[in-house]
C-alpha positions as CSV (number, residue, x, y, z in Angstrom):
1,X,24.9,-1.4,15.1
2,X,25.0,0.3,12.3
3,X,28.0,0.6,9.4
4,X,28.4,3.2,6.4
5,X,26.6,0.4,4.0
6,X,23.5,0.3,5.9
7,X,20.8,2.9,6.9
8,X,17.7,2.6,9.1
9,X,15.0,5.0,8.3
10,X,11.9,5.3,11.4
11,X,8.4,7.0,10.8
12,X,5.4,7.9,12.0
13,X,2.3,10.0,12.7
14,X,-0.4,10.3,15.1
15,X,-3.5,12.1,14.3
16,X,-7.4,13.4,15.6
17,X,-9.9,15.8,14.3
18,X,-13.5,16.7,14.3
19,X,-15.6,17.8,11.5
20,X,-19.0,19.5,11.4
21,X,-21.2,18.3,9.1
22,X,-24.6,18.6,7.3
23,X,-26.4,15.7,7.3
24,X,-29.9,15.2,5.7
25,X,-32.0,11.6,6.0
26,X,-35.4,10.4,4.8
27,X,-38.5,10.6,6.5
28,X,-42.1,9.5,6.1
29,X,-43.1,13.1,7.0
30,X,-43.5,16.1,4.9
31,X,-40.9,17.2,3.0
32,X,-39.9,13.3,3.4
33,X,-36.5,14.4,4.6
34,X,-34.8,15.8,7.8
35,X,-32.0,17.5,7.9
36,X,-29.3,18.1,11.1
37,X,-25.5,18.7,12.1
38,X,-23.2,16.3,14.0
39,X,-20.0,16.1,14.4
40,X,-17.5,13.1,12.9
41,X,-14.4,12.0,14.3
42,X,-11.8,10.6,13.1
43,X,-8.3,9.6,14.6
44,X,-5.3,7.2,13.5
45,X,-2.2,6.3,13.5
46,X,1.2,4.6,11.6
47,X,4.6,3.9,11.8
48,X,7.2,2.4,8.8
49,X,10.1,1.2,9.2
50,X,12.8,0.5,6.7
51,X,16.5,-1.0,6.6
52,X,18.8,-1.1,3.6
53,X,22.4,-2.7,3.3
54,X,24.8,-2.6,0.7
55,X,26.4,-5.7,0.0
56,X,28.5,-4.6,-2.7
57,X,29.0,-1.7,-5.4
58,X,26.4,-3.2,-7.4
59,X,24.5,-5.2,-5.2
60,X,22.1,-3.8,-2.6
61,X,18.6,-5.2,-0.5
62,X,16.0,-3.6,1.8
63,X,12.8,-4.3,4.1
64,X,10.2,-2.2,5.0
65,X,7.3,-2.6,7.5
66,X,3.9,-0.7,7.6
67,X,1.2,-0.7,10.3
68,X,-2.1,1.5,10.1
69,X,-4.8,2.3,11.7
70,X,-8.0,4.4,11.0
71,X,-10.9,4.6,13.2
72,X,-13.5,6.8,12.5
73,X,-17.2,7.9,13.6
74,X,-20.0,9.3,11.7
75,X,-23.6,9.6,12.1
76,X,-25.1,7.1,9.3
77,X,-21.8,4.4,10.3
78,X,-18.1,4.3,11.8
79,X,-15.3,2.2,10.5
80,X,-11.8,1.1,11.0
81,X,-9.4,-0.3,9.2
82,X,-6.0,-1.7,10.0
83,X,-3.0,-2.5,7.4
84,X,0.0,-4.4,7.6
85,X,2.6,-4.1,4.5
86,X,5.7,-6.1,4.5
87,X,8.1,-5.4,1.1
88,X,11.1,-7.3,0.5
89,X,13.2,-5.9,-2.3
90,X,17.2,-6.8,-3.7
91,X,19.2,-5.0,-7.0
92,X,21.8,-6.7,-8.3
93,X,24.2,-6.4,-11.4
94,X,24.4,-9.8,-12.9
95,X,26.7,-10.4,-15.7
96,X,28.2,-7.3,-17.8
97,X,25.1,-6.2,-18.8
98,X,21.9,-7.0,-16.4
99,X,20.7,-4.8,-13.9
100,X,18.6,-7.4,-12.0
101,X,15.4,-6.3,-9.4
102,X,13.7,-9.1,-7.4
103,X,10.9,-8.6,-4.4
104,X,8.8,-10.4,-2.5
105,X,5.7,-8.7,-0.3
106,X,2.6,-9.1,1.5
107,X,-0.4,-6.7,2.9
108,X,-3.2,-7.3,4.7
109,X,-6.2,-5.6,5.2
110,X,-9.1,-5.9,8.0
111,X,-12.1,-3.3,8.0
112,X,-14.9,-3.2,10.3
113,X,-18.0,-0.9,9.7
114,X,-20.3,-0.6,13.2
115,X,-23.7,-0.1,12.0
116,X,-25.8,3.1,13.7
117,X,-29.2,4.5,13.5
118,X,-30.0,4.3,10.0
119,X,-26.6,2.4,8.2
120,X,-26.3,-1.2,8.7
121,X,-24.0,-4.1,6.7
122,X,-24.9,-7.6,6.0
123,X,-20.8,-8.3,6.0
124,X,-19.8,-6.1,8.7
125,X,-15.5,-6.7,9.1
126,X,-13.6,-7.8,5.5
127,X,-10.2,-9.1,5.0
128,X,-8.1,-8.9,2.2
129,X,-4.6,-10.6,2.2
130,X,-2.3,-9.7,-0.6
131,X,1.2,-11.8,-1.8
132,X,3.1,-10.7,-4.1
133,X,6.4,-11.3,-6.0
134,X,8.3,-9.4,-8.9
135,X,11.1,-10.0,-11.5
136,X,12.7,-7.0,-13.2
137,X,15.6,-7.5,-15.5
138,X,17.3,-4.5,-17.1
139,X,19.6,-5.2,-20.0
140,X,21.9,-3.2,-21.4
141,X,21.9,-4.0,-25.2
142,X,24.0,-0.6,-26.4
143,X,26.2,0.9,-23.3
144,X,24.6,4.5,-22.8
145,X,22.1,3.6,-25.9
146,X,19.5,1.2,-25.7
147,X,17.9,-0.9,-23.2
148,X,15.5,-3.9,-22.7
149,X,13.2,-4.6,-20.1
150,X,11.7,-7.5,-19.3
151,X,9.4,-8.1,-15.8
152,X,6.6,-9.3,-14.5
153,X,4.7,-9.2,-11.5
154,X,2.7,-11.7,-9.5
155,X,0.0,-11.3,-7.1
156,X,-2.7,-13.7,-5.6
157,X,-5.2,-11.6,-3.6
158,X,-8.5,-12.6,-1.7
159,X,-10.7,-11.3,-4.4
160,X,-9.3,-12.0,-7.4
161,X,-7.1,-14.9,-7.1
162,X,-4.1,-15.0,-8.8
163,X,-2.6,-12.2,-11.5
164,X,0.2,-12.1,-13.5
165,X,1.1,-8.9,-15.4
166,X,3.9,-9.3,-17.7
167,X,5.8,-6.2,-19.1
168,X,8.5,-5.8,-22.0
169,X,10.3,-2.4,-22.6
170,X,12.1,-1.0,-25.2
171,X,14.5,2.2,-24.3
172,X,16.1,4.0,-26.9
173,X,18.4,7.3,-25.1
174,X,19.2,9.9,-28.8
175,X,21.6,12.1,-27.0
């Protein structure tokens, strides 16, 4: 159940289609290259969801959730991927002057290419697995004025490792 400081929000989409397409390939035969239609295929689907409460005038969290899928068929390959996104995310005003953001979240990633006639993959599925976290303070050094920002970000992700991406902001308002 549900009360005025809280909303759910529900998505999603389901989809299909078929393209015509021009191919052409290599051949050992003059011209050295062969050219035909075929059709591709492609088809998918997601859904989100997403709650938010408010836990006070100046305090407020939400959590969303992402599934999707992708499948689709060609004539040099098919592939599908599927993605998973969880986000995490609270505002709060701490002290007079601090507008404070925090969030946690994570996404991962699995693709699969299926070789055909002339396509193949030595690495034929990938996962990637994504965490991340950020810090975002907002203070309020003249009311209505000026701001500073201060954040960062942290990720650790499967090809990089981990990242941190610091950020300072100055915000001056004339009028």
């Amino acid at each position: 159940q549900l009360d005025h400081t809280s909303s759910l929000t529900l998505s999603g989409d389901v989809y299909r289609s078929q393209m015509e397409q021009i191919y052409h390939t290599a051949t050992n035969i003059v011209p050295f290259r062969e050219f035909g239609n075929e059709t591709s295929e492609s088809r998918g689907w997601n859904v989100l969801a997403k709650y938010s409460k408010a836990l006070s005038a100046g305090s407020e969290y939400s959590f969303q959730s992402y599934y999707d899928y992708v499948e689709r068929d060609e004539y040099f390959f098919g592939y599908s991927t599927e993605t998973i996104d969880f986000d995490f995310q609270h505002q709060f005003k701490a002290w007079q002057n601090h507008n404070f953001i925090w969030g946690l979240g994570f996404r991962y990633i699995q693709d699969k290419i299926s070789a055909h006639q002339i396509v193949t993959a030595n690495n034929q599925e990938s996962d990637i697995r994504l965490w991340s976290g950020f810090i975002h303070d907002e203070i309020s050094l003249l009311p209505n004025k000026l701001w500073l920002t201060l954040a960062s970000r942290f990720e650790h992700n499967t090809y990089t490792g981990s990242e941190v991406q610091p950020n300072a902001r100055l915000m001056w308002q004339l009028n």
